[in-house]
C-alpha positions as CSV (number, residue, x, y, z in Angstrom):
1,X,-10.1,0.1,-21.9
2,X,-9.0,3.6,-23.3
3,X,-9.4,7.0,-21.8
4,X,-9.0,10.7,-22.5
5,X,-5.5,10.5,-20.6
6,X,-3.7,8.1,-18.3
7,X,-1.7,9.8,-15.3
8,X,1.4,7.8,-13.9
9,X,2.1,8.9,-10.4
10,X,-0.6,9.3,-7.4
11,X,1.7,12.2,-5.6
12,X,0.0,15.4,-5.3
13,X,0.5,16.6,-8.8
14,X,-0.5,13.4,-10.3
15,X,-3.9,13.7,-7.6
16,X,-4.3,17.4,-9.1
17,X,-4.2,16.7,-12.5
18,X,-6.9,14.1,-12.0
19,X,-8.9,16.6,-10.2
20,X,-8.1,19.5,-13.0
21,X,-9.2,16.6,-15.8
22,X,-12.2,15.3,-14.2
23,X,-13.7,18.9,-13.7
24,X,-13.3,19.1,-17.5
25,X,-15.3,16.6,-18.2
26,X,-12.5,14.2,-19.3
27,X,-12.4,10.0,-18.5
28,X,-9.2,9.6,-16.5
29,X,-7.3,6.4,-14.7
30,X,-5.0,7.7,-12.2
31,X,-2.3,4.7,-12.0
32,X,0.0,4.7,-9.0
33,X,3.1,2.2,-8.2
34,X,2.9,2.2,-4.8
35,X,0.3,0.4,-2.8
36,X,-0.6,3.9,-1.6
37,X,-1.3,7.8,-2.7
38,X,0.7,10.5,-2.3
39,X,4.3,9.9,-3.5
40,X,6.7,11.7,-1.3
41,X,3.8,12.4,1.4
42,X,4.2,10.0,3.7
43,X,2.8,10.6,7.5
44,X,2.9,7.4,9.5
45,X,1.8,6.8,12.9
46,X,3.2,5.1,15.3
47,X,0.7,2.9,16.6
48,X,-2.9,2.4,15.2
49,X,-5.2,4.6,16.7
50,X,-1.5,7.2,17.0
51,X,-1.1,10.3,15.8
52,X,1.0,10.6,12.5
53,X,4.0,11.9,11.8
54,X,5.5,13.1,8.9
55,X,8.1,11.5,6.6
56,X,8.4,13.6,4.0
57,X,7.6,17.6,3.6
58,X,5.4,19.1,5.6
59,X,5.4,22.4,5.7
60,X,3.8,25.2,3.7
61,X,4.5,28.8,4.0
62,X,2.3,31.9,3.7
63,X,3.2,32.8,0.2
64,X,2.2,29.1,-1.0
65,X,-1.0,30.6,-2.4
66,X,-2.1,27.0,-4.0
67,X,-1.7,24.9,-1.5
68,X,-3.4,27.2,1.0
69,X,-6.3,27.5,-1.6
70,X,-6.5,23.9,-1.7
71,X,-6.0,23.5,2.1
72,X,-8.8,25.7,2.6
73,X,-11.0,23.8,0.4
74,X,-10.5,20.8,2.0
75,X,-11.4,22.2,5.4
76,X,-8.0,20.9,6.6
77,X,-6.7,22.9,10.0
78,X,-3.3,24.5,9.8
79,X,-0.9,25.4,12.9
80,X,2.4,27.3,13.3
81,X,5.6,25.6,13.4
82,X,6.5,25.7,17.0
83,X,9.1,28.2,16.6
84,X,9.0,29.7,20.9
85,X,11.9,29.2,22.3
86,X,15.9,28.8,21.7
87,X,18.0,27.1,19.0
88,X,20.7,24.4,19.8
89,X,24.0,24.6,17.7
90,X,26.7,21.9,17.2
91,X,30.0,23.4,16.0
92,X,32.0,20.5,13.6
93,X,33.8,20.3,17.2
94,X,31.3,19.0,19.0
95,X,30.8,22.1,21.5
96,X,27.1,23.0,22.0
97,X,25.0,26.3,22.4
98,X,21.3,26.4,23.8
99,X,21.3,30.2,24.4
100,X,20.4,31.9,20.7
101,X,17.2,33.2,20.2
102,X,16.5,32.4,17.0
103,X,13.4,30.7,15.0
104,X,14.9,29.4,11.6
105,X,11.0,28.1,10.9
106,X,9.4,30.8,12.2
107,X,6.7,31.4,9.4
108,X,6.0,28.1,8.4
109,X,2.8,26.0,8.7
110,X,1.4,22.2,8.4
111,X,-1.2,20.5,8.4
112,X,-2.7,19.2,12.2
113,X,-2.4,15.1,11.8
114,X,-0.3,15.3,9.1
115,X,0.0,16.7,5.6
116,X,-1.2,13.4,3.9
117,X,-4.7,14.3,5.4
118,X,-4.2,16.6,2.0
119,X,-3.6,13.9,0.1
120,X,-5.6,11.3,1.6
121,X,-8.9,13.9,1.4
122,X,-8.1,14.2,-2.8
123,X,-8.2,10.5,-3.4
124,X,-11.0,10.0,-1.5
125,X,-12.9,12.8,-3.6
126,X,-12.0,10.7,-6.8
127,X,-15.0,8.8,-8.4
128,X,-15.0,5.3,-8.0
129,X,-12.1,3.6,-10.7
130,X,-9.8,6.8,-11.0
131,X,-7.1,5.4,-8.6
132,X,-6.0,2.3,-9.4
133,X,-3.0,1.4,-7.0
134,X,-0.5,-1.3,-7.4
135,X,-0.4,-0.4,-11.2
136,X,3.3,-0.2,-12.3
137,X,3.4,1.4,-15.9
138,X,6.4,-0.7,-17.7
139,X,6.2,0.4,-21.0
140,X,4.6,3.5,-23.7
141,X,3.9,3.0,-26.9
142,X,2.8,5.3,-29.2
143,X,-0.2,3.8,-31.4
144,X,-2.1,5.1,-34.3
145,X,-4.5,7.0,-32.1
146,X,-2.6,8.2,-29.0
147,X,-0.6,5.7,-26.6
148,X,-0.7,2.5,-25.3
149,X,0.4,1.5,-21.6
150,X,1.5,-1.5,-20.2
151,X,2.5,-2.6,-17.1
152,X,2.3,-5.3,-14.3
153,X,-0.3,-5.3,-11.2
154,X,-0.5,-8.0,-8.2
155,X,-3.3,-9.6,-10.5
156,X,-0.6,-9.8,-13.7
157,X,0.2,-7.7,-16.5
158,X,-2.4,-4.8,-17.5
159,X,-2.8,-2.5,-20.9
160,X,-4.6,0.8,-21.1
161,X,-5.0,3.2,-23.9
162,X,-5.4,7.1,-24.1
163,X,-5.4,10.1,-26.1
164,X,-2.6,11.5,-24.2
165,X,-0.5,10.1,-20.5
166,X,0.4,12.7,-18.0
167,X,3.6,12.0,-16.2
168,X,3.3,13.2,-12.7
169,X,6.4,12.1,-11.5
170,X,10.1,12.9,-11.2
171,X,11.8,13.3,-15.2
172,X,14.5,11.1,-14.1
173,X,12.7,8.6,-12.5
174,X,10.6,8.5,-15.7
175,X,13.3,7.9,-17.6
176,X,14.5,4.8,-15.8
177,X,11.5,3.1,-15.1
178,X,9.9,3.2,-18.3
179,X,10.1,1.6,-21.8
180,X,9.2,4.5,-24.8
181,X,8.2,2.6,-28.3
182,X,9.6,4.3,-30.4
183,X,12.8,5.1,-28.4
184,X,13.2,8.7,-27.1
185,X,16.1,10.4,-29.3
186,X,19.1,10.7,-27.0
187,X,18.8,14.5,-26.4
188,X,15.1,14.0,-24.8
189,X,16.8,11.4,-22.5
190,X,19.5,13.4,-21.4
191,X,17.2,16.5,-20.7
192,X,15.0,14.3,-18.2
193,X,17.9,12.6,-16.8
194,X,19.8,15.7,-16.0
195,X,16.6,17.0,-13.6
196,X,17.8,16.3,-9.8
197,X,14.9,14.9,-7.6
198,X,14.5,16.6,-5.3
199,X,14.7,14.6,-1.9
200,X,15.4,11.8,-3.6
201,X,19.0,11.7,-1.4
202,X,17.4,12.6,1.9
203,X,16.4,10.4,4.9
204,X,14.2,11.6,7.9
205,X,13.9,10.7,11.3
206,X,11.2,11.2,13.6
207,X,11.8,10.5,17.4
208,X,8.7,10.2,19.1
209,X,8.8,11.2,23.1
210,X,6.3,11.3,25.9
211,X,6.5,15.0,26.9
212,X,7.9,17.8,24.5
213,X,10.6,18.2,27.6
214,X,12.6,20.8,25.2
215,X,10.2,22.7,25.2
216,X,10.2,22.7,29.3
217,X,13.7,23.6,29.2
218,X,12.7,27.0,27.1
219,X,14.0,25.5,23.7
220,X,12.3,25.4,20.3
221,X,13.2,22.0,19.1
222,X,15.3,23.7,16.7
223,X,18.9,22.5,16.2
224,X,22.1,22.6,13.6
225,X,24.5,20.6,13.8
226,X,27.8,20.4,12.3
227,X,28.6,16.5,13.2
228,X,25.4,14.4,12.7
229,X,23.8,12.2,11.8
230,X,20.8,14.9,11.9
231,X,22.1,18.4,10.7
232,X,18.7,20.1,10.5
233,X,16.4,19.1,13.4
234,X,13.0,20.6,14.9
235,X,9.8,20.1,16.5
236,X,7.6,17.6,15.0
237,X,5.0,17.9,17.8
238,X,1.1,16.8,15.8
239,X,-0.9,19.2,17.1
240,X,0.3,22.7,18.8
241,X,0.4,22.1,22.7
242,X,1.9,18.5,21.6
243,X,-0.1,16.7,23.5
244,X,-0.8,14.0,20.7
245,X,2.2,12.9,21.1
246,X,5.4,15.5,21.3
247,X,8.2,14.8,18.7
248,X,11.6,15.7,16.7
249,X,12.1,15.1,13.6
250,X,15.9,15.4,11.6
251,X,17.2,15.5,8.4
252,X,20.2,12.6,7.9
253,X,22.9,14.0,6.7
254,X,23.8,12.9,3.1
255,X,27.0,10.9,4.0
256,X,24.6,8.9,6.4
257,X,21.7,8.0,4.1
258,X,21.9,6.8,1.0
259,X,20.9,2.8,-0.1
260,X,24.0,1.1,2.0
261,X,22.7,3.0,4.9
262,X,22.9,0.9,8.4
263,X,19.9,2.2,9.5
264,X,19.9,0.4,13.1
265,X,23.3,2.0,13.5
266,X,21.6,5.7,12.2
267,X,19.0,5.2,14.8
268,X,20.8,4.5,17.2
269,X,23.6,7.3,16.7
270,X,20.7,10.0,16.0
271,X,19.2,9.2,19.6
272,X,22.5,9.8,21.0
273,X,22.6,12.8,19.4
274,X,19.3,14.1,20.4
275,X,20.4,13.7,24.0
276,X,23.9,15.5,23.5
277,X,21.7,18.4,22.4
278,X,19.0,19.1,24.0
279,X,20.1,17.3,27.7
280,X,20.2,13.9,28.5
281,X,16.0,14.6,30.7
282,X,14.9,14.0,27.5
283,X,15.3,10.1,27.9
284,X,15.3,7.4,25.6
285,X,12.3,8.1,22.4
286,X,9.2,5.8,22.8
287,X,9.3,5.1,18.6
288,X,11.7,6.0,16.4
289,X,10.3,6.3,12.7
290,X,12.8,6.3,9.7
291,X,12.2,7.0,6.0
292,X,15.1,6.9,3.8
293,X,14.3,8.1,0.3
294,X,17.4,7.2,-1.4
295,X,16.2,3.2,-0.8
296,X,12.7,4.0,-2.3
297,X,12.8,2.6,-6.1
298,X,9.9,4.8,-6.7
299,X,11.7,7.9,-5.5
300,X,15.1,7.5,-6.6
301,X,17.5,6.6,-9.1
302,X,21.2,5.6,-9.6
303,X,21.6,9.3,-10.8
304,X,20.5,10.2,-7.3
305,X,23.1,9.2,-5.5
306,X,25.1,12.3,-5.2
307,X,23.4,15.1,-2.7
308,X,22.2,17.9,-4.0
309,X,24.3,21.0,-2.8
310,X,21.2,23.6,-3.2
311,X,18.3,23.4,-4.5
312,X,17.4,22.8,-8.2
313,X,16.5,25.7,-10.8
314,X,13.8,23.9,-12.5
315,X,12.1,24.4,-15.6
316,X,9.3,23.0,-17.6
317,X,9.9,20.0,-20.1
318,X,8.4,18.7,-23.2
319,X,8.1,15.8,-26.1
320,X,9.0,18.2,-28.7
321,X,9.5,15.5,-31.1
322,X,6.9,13.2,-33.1
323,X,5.0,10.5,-32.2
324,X,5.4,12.3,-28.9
325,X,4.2,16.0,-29.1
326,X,1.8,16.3,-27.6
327,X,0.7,12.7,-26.4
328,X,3.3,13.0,-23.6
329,X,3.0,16.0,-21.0
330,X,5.1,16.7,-17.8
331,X,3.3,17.7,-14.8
332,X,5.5,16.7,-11.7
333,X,7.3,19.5,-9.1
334,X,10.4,19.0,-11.2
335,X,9.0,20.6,-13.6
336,X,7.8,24.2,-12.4
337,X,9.7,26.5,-13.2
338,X,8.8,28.6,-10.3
339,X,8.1,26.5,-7.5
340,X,9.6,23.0,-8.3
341,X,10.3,21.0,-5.6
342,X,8.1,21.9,-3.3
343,X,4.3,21.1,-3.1
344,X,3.3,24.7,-4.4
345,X,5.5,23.5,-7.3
346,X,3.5,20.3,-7.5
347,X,0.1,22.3,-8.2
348,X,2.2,24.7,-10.2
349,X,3.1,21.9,-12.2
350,X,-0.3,20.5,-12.5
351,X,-2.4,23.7,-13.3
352,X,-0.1,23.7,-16.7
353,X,-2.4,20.8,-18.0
């Protein structure tokens, strides 16, 4: 089967590009690892019929002028981060303050339900045969005509052909996962192996509660702390008067994640911790939910493994280099040179195409 181009990676680049490529007029398969869409979107719920809760970002901010564009057009609702209230700090000796006045999120917004509703809304809109989930690309060969991709699905191996295959995921993850025939020259490895990715050392913790009791006690879920296992925390609440289902959610700290992490021993620390901070009324969480990116082979690599002490300056990447120019593009976060690493970076990335 061959096709104008081939994208590897269902995240919200990858979805863009398919939508950007489809608009054109172009024939497009959209092949994802994962048994789902949207990369490092995750929202889960809790129970079945439960509200969902996200894993991975979730916030957009007013000057994200894509992804409120695209927001808009799906006809998603946004709400406020719940910002009312006070911010909890941990010193690194343990001694707690509820008293400053201080949002840290003030500004920012997400999507009601969950910002894989965003996701979710673009692979639905995708004709029937686009997304094809399950498909892990293995290998890229360049043929006569453009490139040939194989791979493995539940059902066995698989081959498509293109003109061209769009690489909406992480450069380093890329170049780890996949087989290039003929070999990249050395320089075009180490350029996509030196990109960080971004979350790609970070775990997050939602705790889910049955009242938003911090918000009671005239504080904002908002907390830093200096001892962990959380050192970012805030309100994680589904819709804005949390009655879905009121929540917290916490960064781990990077000495706590990671893919030796003793994640019943995380839990159960961070749920001490929540206690210690904002009062021991809140009780025990009815669910804890736990997403630790550095474990997820299709989020992180090897090179990973040391935490990211700021955030990236990325830049744009390319094949430079026959058979490759031009047959091989980039369009993940990582590679925006404005943006990258966010979501706006994502649609950055893929409006390049």
């Amino acid at each position: 089967m061959r096709f104008d181009s081939v994208v590897i990676g269902a995240g919200l680049s990858g979805l863009a590009v398919a939508r950007v490529l489809l608009a054109r007029g172009e024939s497009v398969a959209l092949l994802e690892a994962r048994d789902r869409a949207g990369g490092r979107i995750l929202s889960r719920p809790v129970s079945a019929a439960g509200p969902r809760y996200d894993l991975g970002p979730a916030w957009i901010w007013p000057h994200n002028t894509r992804m409120l564009t695209l927001v808009s057009e799906l006809g998603l609702p946004l709400m406020r981060q719940h910002s009312a209230g006070n911010l909890v700090f941990q010193d690194q000796n343990g001694a707690i303050r509820r008293d400053l006045d201080f949002a840290t999120m003030g500004e920012a917004l997400r999507v009601e339900g969950g910002l894989a509703r965003v996701t979710d809304s673009l692979a639905r809109a995708l004709p029937e045969g686009v997304l094809r989930l399950g498909h892990a690309v293995k290998e890229v060969e360049a043929s006569d005509t453009g490139v040939r991709l194989t791979g493995v699905r539940r059902e066995g191996p698989f081959t498509v052909e293109a003109d061209r295959v769009i690489l909406a995921l992480p450069p380093r993850l890329a170049a780890s996962t996949l087989g290039f025939l003929p070999a990249l020259p050395e320089a075009q490895v180490q350029s996509m192996t030196s990109v960080p990715t971004w979350m790609a050392g970070h775990a997050k913790l939602v705790a889910v509660f049955e009242r938003a009791f911090w918000r009671e006690a005239g504080l904002s879920g908002d907390a830093i702390s200096h001892i962990g296992p959380l050192f970012e925390i805030h309100d994680a609440s589904p819709d804005p008067d949390a009655s879905g289902g009121a929540a917290l959610f916490g960064f781990v700290a990077p000495d706590r994640a990671g893919r030796d992490c003793d994640e019943a021993r995380l839990v159960e620390d961070a749920t001490r911790q929540l206690s210690a901070l904002f009062g021991p009324i809140l009780g025990a969480p009815t669910q804890v939910l736990l997403e630790n990116w550095a474990k997820d082979p299709f989020t992180a690599t090897k090179l990973d493994r040391p935490d990211l002490s700021g955030h990236p300056r990325y830049r744009r990447l390319s094949f430079a280099e026959a058979p490759w120019s031009g047959r091989v593009l980039f369009a993940g976060t990582e590679t925006a040179p404005e943006n990258g690493g966010f979501l706006e970076g994502a649609l950055e990335a893929a409006g390049s195409i």
